[in-house]
Chimera marker file (.cmm) of the C-alpha trace (Angstrom):
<marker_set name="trace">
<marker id="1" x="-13.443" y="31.840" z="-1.602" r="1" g="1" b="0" radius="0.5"/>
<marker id="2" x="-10.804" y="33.039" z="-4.291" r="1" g="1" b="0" radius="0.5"/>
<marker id="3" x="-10.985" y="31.544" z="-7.867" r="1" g="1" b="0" radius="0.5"/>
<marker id="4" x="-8.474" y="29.411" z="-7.545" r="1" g="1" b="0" radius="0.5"/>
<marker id="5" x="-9.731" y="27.504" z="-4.035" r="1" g="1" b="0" radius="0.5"/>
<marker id="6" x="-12.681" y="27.030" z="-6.196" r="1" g="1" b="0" radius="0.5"/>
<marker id="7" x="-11.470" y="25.702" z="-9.669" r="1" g="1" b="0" radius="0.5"/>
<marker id="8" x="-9.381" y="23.506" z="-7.523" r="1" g="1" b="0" radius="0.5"/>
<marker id="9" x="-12.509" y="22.341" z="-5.412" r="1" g="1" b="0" radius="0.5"/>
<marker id="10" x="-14.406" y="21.936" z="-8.354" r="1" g="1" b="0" radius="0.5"/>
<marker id="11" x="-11.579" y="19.719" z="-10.091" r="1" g="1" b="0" radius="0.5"/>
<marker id="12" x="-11.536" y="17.616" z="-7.272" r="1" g="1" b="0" radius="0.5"/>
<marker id="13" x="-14.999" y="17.308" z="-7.342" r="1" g="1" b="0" radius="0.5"/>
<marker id="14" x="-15.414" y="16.293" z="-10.954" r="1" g="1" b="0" radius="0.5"/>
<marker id="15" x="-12.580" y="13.547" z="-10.412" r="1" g="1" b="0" radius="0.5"/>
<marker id="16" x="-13.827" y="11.986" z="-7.490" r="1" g="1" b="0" radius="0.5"/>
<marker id="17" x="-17.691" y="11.623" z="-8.431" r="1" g="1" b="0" radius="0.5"/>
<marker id="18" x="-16.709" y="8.913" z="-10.877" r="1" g="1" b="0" radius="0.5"/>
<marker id="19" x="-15.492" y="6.686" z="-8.553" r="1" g="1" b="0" radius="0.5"/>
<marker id="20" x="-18.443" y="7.597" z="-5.614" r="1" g="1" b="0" radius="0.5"/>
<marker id="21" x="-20.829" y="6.556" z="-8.226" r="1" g="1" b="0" radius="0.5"/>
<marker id="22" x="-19.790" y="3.293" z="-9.253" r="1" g="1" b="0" radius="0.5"/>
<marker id="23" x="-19.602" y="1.884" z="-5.709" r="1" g="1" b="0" radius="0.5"/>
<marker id="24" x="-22.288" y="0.169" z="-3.648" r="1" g="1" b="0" radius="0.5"/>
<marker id="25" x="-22.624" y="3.052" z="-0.852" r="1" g="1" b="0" radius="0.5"/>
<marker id="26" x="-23.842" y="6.689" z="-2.426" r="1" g="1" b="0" radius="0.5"/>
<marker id="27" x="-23.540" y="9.727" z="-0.121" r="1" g="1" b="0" radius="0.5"/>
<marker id="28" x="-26.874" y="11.120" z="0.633" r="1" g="1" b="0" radius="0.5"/>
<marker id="29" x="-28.472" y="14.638" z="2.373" r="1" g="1" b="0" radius="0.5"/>
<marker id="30" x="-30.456" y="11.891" z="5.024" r="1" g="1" b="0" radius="0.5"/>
<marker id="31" x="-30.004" y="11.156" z="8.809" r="1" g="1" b="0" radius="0.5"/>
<marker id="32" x="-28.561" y="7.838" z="7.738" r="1" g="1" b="0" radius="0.5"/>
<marker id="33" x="-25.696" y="10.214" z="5.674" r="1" g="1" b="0" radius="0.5"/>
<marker id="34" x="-25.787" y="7.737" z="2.919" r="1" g="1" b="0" radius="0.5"/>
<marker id="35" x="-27.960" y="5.171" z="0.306" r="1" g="1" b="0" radius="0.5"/>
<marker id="36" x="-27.070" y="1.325" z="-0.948" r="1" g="1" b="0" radius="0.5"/>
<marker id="37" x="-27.325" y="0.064" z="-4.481" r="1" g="1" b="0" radius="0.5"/>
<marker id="38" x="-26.047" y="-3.397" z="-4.285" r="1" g="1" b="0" radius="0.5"/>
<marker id="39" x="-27.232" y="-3.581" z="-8.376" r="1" g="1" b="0" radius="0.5"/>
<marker id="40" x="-23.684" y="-1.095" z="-8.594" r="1" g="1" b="0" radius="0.5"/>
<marker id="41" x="-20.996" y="-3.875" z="-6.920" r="1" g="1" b="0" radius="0.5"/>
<marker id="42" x="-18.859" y="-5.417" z="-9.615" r="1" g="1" b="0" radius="0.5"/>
<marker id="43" x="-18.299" y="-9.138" z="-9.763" r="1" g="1" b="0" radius="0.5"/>
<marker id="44" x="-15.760" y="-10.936" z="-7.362" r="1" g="1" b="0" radius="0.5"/>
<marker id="45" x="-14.068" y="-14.285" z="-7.479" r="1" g="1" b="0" radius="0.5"/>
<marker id="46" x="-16.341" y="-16.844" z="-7.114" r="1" g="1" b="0" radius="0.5"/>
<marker id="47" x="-16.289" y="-19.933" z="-4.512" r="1" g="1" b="0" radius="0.5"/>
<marker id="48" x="-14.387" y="-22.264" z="-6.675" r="1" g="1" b="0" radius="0.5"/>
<marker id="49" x="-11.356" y="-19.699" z="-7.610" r="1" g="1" b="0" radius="0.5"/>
<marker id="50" x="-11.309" y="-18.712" z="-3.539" r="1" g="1" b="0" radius="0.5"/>
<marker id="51" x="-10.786" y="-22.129" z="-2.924" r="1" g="1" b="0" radius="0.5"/>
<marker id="52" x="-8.760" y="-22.554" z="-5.554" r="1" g="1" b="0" radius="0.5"/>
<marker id="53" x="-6.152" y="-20.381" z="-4.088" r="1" g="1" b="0" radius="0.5"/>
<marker id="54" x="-6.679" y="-21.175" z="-0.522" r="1" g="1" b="0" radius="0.5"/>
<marker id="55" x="-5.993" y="-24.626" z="-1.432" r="1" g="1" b="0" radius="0.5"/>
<marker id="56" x="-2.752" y="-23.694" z="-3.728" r="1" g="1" b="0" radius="0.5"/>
<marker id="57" x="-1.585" y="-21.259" z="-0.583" r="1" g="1" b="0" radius="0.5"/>
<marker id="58" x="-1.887" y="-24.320" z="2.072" r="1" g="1" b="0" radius="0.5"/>
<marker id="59" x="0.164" y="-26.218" z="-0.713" r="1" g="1" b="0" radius="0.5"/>
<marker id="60" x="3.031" y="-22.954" z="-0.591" r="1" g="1" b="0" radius="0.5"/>
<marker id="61" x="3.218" y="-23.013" z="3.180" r="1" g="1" b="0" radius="0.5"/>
<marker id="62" x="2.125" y="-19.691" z="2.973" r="1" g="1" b="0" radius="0.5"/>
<marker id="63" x="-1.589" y="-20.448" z="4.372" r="1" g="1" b="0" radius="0.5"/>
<marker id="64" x="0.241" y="-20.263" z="8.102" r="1" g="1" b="0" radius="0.5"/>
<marker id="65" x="0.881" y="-16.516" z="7.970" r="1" g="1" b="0" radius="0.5"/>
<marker id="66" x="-1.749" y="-15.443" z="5.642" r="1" g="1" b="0" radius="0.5"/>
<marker id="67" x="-4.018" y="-16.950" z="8.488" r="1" g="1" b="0" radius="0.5"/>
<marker id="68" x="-3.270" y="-14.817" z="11.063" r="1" g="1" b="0" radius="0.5"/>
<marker id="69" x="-1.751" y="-11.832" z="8.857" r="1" g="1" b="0" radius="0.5"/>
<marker id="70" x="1.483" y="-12.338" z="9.274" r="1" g="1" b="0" radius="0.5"/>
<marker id="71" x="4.134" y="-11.111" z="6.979" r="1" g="1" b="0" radius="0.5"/>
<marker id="72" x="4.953" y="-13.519" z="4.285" r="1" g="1" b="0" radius="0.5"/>
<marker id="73" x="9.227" y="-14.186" z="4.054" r="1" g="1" b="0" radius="0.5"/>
<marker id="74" x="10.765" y="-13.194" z="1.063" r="1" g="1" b="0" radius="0.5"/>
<marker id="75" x="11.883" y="-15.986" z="-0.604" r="1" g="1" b="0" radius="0.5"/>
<marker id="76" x="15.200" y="-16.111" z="-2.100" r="1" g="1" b="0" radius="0.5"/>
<marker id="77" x="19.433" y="-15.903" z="-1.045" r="1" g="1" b="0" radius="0.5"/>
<marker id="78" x="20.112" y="-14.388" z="2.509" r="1" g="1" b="0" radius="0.5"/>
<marker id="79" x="23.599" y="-12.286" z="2.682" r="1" g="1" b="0" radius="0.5"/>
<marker id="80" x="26.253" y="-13.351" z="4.218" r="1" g="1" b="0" radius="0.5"/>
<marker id="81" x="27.788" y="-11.899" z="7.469" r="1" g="1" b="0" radius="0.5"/>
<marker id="82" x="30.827" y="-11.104" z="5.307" r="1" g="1" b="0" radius="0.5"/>
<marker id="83" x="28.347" y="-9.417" z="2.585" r="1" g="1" b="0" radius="0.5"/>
<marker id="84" x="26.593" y="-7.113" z="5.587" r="1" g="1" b="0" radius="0.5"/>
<marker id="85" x="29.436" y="-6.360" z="7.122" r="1" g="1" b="0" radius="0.5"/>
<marker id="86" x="30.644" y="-5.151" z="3.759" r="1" g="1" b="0" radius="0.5"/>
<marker id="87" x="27.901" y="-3.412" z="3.305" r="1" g="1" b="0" radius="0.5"/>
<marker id="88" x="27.919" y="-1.596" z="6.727" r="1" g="1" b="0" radius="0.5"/>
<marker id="89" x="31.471" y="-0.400" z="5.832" r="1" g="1" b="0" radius="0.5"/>
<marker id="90" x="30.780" y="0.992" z="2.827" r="1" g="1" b="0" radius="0.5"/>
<marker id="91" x="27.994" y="3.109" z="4.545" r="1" g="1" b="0" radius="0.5"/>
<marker id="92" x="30.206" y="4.403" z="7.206" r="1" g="1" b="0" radius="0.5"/>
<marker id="93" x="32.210" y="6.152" z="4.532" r="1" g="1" b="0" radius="0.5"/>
<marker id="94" x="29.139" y="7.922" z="3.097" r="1" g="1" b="0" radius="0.5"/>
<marker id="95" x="29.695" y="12.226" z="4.091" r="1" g="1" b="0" radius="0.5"/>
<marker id="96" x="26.252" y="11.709" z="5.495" r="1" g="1" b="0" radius="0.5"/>
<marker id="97" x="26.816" y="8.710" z="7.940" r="1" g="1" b="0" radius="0.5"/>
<marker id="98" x="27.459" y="10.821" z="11.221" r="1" g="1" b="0" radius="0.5"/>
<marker id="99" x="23.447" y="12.374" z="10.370" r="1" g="1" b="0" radius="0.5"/>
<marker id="100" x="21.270" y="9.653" z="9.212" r="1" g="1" b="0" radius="0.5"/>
<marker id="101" x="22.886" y="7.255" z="11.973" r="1" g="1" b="0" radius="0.5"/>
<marker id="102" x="20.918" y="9.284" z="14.267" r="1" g="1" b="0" radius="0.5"/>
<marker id="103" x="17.927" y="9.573" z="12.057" r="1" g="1" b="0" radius="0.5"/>
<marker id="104" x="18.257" y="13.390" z="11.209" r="1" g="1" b="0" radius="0.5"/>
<marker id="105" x="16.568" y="14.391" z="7.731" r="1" g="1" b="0" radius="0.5"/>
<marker id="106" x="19.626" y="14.768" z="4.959" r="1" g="1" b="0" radius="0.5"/>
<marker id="107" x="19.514" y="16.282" z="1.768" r="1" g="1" b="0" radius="0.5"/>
<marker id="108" x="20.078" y="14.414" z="-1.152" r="1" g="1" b="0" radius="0.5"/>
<marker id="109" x="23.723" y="13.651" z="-1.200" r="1" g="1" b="0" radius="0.5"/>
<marker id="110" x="24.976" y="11.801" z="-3.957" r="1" g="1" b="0" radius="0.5"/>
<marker id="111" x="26.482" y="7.856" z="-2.917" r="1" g="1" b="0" radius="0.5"/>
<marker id="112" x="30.623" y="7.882" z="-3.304" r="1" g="1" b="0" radius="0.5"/>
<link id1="1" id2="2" r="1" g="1" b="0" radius="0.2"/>
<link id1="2" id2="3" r="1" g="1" b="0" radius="0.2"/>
<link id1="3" id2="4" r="1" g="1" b="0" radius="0.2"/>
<link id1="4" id2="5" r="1" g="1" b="0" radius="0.2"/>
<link id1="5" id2="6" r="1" g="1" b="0" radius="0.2"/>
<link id1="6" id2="7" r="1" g="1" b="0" radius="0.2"/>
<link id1="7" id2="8" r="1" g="1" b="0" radius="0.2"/>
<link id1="8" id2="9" r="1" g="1" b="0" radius="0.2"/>
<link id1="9" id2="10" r="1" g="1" b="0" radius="0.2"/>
<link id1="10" id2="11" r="1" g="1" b="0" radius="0.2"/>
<link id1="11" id2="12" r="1" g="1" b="0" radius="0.2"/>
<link id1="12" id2="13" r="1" g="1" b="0" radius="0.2"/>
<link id1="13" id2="14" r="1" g="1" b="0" radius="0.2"/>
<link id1="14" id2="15" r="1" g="1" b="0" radius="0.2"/>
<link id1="15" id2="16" r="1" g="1" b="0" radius="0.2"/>
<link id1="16" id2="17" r="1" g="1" b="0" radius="0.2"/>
<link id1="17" id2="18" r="1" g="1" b="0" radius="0.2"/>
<link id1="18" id2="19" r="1" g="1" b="0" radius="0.2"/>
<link id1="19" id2="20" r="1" g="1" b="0" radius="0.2"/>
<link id1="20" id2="21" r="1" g="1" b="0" radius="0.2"/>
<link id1="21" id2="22" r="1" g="1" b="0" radius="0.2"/>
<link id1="22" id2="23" r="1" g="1" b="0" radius="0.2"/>
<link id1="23" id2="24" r="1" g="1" b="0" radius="0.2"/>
<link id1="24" id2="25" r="1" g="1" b="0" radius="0.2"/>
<link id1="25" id2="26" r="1" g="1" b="0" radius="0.2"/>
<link id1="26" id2="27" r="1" g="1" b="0" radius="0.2"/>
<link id1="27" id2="28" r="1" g="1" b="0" radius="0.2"/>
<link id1="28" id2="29" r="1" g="1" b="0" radius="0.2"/>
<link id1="29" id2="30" r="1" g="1" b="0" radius="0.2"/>
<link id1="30" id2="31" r="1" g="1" b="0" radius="0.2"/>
<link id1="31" id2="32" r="1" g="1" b="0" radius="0.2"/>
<link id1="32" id2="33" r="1" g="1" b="0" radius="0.2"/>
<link id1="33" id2="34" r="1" g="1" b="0" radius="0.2"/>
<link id1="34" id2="35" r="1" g="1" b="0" radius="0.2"/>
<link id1="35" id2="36" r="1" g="1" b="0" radius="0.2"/>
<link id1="36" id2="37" r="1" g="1" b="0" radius="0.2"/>
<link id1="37" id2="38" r="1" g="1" b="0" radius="0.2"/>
<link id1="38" id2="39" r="1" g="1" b="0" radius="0.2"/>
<link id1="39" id2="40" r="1" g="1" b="0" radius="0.2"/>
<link id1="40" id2="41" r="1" g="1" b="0" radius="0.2"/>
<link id1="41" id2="42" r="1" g="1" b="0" radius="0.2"/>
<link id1="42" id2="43" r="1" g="1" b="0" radius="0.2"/>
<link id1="43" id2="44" r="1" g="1" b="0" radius="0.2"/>
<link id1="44" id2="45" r="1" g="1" b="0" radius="0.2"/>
<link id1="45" id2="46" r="1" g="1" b="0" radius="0.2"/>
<link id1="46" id2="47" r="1" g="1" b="0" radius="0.2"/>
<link id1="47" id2="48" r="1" g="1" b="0" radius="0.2"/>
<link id1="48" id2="49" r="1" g="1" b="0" radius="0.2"/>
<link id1="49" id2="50" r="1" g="1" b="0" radius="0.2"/>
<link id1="50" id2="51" r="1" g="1" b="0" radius="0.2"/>
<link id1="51" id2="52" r="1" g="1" b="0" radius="0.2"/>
<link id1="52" id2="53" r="1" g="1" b="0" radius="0.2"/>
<link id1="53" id2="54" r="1" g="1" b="0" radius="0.2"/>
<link id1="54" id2="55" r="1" g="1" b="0" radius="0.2"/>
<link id1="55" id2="56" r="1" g="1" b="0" radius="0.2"/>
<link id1="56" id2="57" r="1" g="1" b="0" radius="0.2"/>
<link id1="57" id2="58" r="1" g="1" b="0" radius="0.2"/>
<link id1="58" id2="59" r="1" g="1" b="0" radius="0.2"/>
<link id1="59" id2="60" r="1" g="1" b="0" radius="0.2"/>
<link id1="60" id2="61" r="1" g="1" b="0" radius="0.2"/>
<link id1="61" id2="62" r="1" g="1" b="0" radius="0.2"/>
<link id1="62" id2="63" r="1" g="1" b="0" radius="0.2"/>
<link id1="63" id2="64" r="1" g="1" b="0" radius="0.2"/>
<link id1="64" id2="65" r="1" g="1" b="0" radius="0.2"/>
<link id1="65" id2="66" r="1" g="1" b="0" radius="0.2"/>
<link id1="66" id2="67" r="1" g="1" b="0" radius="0.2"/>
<link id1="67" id2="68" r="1" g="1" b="0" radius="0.2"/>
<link id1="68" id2="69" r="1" g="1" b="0" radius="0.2"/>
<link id1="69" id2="70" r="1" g="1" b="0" radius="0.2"/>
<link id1="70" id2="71" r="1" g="1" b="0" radius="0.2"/>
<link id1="71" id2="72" r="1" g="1" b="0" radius="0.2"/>
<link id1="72" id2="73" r="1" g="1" b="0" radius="0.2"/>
<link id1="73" id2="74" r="1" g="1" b="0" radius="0.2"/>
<link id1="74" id2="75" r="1" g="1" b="0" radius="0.2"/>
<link id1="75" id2="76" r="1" g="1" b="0" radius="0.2"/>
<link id1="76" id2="77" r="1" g="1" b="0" radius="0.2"/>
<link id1="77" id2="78" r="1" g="1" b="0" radius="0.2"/>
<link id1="78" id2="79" r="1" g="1" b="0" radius="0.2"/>
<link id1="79" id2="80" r="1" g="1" b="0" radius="0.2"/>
<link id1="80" id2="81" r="1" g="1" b="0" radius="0.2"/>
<link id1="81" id2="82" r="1" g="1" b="0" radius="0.2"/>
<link id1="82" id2="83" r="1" g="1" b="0" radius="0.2"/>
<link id1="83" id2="84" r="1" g="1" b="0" radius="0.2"/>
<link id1="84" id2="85" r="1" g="1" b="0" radius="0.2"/>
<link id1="85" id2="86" r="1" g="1" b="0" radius="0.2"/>
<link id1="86" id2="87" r="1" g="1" b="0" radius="0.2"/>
<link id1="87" id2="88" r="1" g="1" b="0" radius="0.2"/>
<link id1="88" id2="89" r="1" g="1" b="0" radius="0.2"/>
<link id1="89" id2="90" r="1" g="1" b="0" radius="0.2"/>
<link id1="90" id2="91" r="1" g="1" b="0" radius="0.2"/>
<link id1="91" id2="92" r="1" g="1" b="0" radius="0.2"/>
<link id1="92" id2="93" r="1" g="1" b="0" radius="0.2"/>
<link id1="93" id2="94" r="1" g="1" b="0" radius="0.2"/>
<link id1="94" id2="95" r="1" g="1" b="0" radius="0.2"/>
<link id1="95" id2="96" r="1" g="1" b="0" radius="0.2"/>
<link id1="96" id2="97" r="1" g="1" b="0" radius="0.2"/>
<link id1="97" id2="98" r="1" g="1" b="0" radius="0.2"/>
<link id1="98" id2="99" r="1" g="1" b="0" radius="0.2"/>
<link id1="99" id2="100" r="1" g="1" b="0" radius="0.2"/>
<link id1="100" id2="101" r="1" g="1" b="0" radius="0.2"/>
<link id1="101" id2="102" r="1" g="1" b="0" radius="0.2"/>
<link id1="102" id2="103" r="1" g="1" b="0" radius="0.2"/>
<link id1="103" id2="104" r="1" g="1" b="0" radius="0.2"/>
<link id1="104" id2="105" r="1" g="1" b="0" radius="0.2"/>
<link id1="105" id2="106" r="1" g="1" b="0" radius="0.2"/>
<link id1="106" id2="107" r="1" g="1" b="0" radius="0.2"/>
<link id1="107" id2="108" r="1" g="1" b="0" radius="0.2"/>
<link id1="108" id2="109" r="1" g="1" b="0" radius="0.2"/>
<link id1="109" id2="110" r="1" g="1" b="0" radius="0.2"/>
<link id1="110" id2="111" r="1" g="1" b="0" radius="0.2"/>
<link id1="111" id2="112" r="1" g="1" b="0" radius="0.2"/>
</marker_set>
Protein backbone atom coordinates (compact mmCIF):
# COMPACT_ATOMS: atom_id res chain seq x y z
CA UNK A 1 0.00 0.00 0.00
CA UNK A 2 1.81 3.34 -1.09
CA UNK A 3 1.51 6.46 1.20
CA UNK A 4 -0.77 8.06 -0.59
CA UNK A 5 -3.59 4.98 -0.91
CA UNK A 6 -3.19 5.20 2.75
CA UNK A 7 -3.45 8.96 3.80
CA UNK A 8 -6.33 8.88 1.44
CA UNK A 9 -7.90 5.73 3.23
CA UNK A 10 -7.26 7.14 6.40
CA UNK A 11 -9.00 10.60 5.41
CA UNK A 12 -11.86 8.83 4.40
CA UNK A 13 -11.93 7.05 7.39
CA UNK A 14 -11.75 9.96 9.79
CA UNK A 15 -14.69 11.71 7.75
CA UNK A 16 -17.00 9.02 7.65
CA UNK A 17 -16.82 7.74 11.42
CA UNK A 18 -18.70 10.86 12.44
CA UNK A 19 -21.60 10.16 10.73
CA UNK A 20 -21.47 5.97 11.50
CA UNK A 21 -21.51 7.00 15.04
CA UNK A 22 -24.35 9.13 15.41
CA UNK A 23 -26.79 6.71 13.76
CA UNK A 24 -28.90 3.96 15.33
CA UNK A 25 -27.00 0.88 13.55
CA UNK A 26 -22.99 0.65 14.57
CA UNK A 27 -20.84 -1.73 12.49
CA UNK A 28 -19.55 -4.48 14.58
CA UNK A 29 -16.65 -7.56 14.26
CA UNK A 30 -19.96 -10.16 15.16
CA UNK A 31 -21.85 -12.79 13.03
CA UNK A 32 -24.75 -10.38 13.09
CA UNK A 33 -22.04 -7.68 11.23
CA UNK A 34 -23.53 -4.96 13.25
CA UNK A 35 -25.03 -3.47 16.95
CA UNK A 36 -28.34 -1.10 17.68
CA UNK A 37 -28.43 1.89 19.97
CA UNK A 38 -31.86 3.22 19.56
CA UNK A 39 -30.70 5.90 22.67
CA UNK A 40 -28.48 7.46 19.28
CA UNK A 41 -31.80 8.22 16.79
CA UNK A 42 -32.56 11.91 16.72
CA UNK A 43 -36.08 13.18 17.14
CA UNK A 44 -38.68 13.06 14.20
CA UNK A 45 -41.93 14.84 13.58
CA UNK A 46 -44.33 13.88 15.85
CA UNK A 47 -48.07 12.51 15.16
CA UNK A 48 -49.73 15.83 15.18
CA UNK A 49 -47.19 17.66 12.57
CA UNK A 50 -47.51 14.19 10.24
CA UNK A 51 -50.98 14.76 10.24
CA UNK A 52 -50.69 18.08 9.98
CA UNK A 53 -49.24 17.85 6.59
CA UNK A 54 -51.06 14.87 5.39
CA UNK A 55 -54.10 16.76 6.04
CA UNK A 56 -52.70 20.18 4.30
CA UNK A 57 -51.43 17.74 1.20
CA UNK A 58 -55.14 16.13 0.77
CA UNK A 59 -56.20 19.93 0.89
CA UNK A 60 -53.32 20.67 -2.27
CA UNK A 61 -54.55 17.75 -4.33
CA UNK A 62 -51.27 16.56 -4.04
CA UNK A 63 -52.19 13.57 -1.49
CA UNK A 64 -53.28 11.53 -4.95
CA UNK A 65 -49.72 11.14 -6.24
CA UNK A 66 -47.82 11.32 -3.10
CA UNK A 67 -50.00 8.13 -2.32
CA UNK A 68 -48.81 5.99 -4.72
CA UNK A 69 -45.39 7.92 -5.52
CA UNK A 70 -46.19 9.48 -8.31
CA UNK A 71 -44.48 12.50 -9.63
CA UNK A 72 -45.98 15.66 -8.41
CA UNK A 73 -46.80 18.35 -11.71
CA UNK A 74 -45.03 21.38 -11.69
CA UNK A 75 -47.23 23.96 -11.16
CA UNK A 76 -47.09 27.02 -13.14
CA UNK A 77 -47.47 28.45 -17.25
CA UNK A 78 -47.17 25.62 -19.95
CA UNK A 79 -45.44 26.92 -23.40
CA UNK A 80 -47.09 27.39 -26.16
CA UNK A 81 -46.81 25.29 -29.41
CA UNK A 82 -45.57 28.52 -31.02
CA UNK A 83 -42.98 28.96 -27.94
CA UNK A 84 -41.61 25.06 -28.50
CA UNK A 85 -41.54 25.22 -31.82
CA UNK A 86 -39.43 28.31 -31.38
CA UNK A 87 -37.47 26.78 -29.24
CA UNK A 88 -36.81 23.62 -31.39
CA UNK A 89 -35.61 26.02 -34.16
CA UNK A 90 -33.32 27.74 -32.36
CA UNK A 91 -31.67 24.35 -31.37
CA UNK A 92 -31.40 23.13 -34.85
CA UNK A 93 -29.03 25.99 -35.54
CA UNK A 94 -26.73 25.05 -32.64
CA UNK A 95 -22.98 23.58 -34.55
CA UNK A 96 -23.70 20.68 -32.28
CA UNK A 97 -27.33 19.70 -33.34
CA UNK A 98 -26.38 16.94 -36.00
CA UNK A 99 -24.40 15.07 -32.57
CA UNK A 100 -26.50 15.42 -29.57
CA UNK A 101 -29.72 14.63 -31.80
CA UNK A 102 -28.39 11.24 -31.77
CA UNK A 103 -27.25 11.31 -28.21
CA UNK A 104 -23.38 11.31 -28.89
CA UNK A 105 -21.26 12.95 -25.94
CA UNK A 106 -20.23 16.77 -27.16
CA UNK A 107 -17.80 18.93 -25.77
CA UNK A 108 -18.70 22.02 -24.35
CA UNK A 109 -19.63 24.23 -27.20
CA UNK A 110 -20.61 27.56 -26.44
CA UNK A 111 -24.77 28.44 -27.36
CA UNK A 112 -24.87 31.02 -30.62
Amino acid sequence: MTVRTFLTALSLAAVAAPALASSVIHPASTEMGYTTHPEHAQAGKSRDQVLAEMEQSKKDGLWQYHRFGAPVPVKGKAATRDEVLADLERSQKHPSWSLRRVGAPVAAVPAP
